[in-house]
N, C-alpha and C positions, 0 to 999 in steps of 0.2 A: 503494500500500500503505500509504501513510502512513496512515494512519488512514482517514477515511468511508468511503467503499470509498476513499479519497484515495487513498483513494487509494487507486480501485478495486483495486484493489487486492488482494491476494493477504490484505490483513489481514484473513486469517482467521480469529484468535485468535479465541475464543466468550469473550466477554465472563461475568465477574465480579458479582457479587456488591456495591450502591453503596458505597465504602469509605465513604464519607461521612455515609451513612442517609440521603441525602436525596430517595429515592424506592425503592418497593419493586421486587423481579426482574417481570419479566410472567411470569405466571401460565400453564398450558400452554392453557386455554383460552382466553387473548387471543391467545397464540401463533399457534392455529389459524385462530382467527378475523381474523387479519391477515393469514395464509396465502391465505384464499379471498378474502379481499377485493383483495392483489395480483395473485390473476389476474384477476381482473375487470375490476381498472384495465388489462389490457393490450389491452382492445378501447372501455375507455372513452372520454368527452372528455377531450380535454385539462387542465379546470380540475379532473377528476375525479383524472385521474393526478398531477397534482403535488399535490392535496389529501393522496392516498396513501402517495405519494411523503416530504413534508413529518412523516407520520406514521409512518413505517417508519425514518423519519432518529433519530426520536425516542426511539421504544423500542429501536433497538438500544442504543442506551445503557442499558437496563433489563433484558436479554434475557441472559439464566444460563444459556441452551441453543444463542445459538449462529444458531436459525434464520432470524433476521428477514436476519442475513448473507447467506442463501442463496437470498433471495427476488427476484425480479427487479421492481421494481415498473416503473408506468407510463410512465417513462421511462428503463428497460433500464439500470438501474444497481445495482448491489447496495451494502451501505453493510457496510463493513469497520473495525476499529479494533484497533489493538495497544495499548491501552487503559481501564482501565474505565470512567473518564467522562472528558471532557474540557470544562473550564472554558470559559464563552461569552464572546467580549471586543466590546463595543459602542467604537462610532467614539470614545468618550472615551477607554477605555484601552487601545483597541490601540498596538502599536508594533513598528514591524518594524528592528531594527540589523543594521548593514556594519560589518563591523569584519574582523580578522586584519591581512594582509599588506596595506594601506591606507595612503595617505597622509592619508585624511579621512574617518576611522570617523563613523559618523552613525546616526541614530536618524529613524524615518519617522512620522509619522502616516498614519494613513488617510486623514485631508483632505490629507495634503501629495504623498500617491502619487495621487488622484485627480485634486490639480491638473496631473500631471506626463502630459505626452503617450503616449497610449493608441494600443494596438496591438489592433488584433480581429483572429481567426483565424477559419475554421471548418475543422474536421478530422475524422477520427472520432478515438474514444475507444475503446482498444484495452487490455482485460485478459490479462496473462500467464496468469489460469485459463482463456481461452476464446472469455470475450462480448465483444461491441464496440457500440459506438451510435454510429451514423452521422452526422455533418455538425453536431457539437457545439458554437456558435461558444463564443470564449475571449477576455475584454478583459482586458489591463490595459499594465501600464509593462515596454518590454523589460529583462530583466534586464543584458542588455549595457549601459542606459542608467546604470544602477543599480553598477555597476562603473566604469565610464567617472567619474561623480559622485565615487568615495571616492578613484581615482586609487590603480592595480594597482599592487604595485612588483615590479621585477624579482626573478623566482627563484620566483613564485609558481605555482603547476603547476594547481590546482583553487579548489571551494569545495564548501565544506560549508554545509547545509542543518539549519537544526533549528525544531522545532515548539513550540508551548504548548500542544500533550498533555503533554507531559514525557517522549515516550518515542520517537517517530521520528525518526527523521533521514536523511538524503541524501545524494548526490556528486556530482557534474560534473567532467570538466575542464575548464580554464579554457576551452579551445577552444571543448568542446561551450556550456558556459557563455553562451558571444557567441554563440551563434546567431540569430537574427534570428526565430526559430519558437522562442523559449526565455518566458514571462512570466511576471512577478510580476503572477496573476491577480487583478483586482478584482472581474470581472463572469463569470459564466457561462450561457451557453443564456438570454443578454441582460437578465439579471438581475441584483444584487448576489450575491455568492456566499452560499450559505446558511452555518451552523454547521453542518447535516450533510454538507455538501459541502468542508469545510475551511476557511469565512470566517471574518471577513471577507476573507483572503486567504492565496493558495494558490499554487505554485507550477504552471506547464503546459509540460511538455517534448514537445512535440507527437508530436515523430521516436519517440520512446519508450514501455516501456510503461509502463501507468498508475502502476507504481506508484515512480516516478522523481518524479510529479507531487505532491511532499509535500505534505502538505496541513496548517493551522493554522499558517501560514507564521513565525515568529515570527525566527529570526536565519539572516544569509549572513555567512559567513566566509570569508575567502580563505585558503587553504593552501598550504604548499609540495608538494605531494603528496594524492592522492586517499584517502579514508578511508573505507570501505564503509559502506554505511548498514543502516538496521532488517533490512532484508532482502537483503541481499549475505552481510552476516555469518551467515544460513541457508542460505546456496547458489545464493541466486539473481547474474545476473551483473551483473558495475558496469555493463557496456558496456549498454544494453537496449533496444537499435535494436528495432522491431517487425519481424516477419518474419527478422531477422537473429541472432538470441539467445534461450538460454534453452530451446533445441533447438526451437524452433516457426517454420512456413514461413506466419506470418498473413503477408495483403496488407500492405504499407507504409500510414503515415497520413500519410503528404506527398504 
């Protein structure tokens, strides 16, 4: 939910109006005309669905109606955002900080999490509205590893998650946190992460649903206690095993 569909996300807020000026709303008949162009990607080639894909990421950020949200393009993702634009950070100024209940708050670069032992998954990708995409792989650095580095101190119960949208955010606890199927994503579907997919970097809670997986990764904080995120504080639940929460019996994604 966090944001792209980040975090597939339930962000289904219908985006605004650029606070910025700095691109106009899509118009209702680009609208449509991206409409029929994502069904078409859904029987196209490959380079044709991420072409689509790459351009549906794009207008949603332009899109005053809402629908680009509810379009499923070429590779069965819809793009979501509790947000009306979100700022793009290139390998110069990204940074991802550890900090809270720490013995060695730290600040990350993208070259320094690259350099740091990678984990690839493949799962599927499981939205709390419904859809799923099958066999999604997911790189980057375990977050347990990334915990283990700042050195937990006692008494600390969770962490919290927050974005460079400005406006989502996350929770784990500490337990779910270590999981071994827990990353701080670099790479997805064996690519660097796009900006409409929440990159440079994103979080992927595999066991969960999507919208656990924040996306525009920007701070981890450790906390004494769990603090509900973007979308817990609307009713959805903190716990959000797949299949097990949220009232829905989907398959598991482990």
């Amino acid at each position: 939910m966090n944001s792209s569909f980040s975090a597939a996300e339930p962000d289904r807020a219908a985006q605004g109006p650029d606070p910025d000026g700095t691109g106009a709303p899509v118009g209702r008949r680009l609208v449509l005309t991206m409409l029929g162009l994502g069904a078409a990607g859904l029987v196209a080639a490959p380079v044709l669905q991420r072409t689509l894909e790459s351009g549906l990421g794009a207008l949603s950020t332009k899109d005053p109606t809402g629908l680009t949200g509810l379009l499923p393009n070429g590779g069965g993702f819809r793009y979501y955002s509790v947000a009306t634009s979100v700022p793009k950070k290139s390998a110069a100024d990204y940074r991802l900080t550890v900090d809270g209940l720490v013995d060695r708050p730290a600040s990350y670069t993208l070259g320094a999490l690259q350099h740091m032992e990678q984990t690839r998954m493949v799962r599927d990708v499981q939205c709390v509205t419904g859809w799923r995409v099958p066999e999604t792989p997911f790189e980057g650095v375990r977050l347990s590893a990334l915990l283990d580095a700042a050195g937990v101190r006692p008494g600390a119960k969770a962490v919290r998650f927050t974005c460079f949208d400005g406006a989502y955010s996350e929770s784990l606890t500490l337990d779910q946190a270590r999981r071994a199927d827990v990353l701080v994503a670099l790479r997805m579907r064996d690519e660097p992460v796009s900006h409409s997919h929440g990159g440079p970097v994103r979080l992927y809670v595999a066991p969960m649903y999507f919208y656990k997986s924040a996306k525009w990764l920007s701070g981890i904080t450790v906390t004494d206690s769990v603090r509900p995120g973007y979308w817990e504080k609307l009713g959805y639940d903190v716990d959000a095993w797949v299949g097990r929460s949220n009232g829905r019996d989907d398959a598991p994604t482990t």
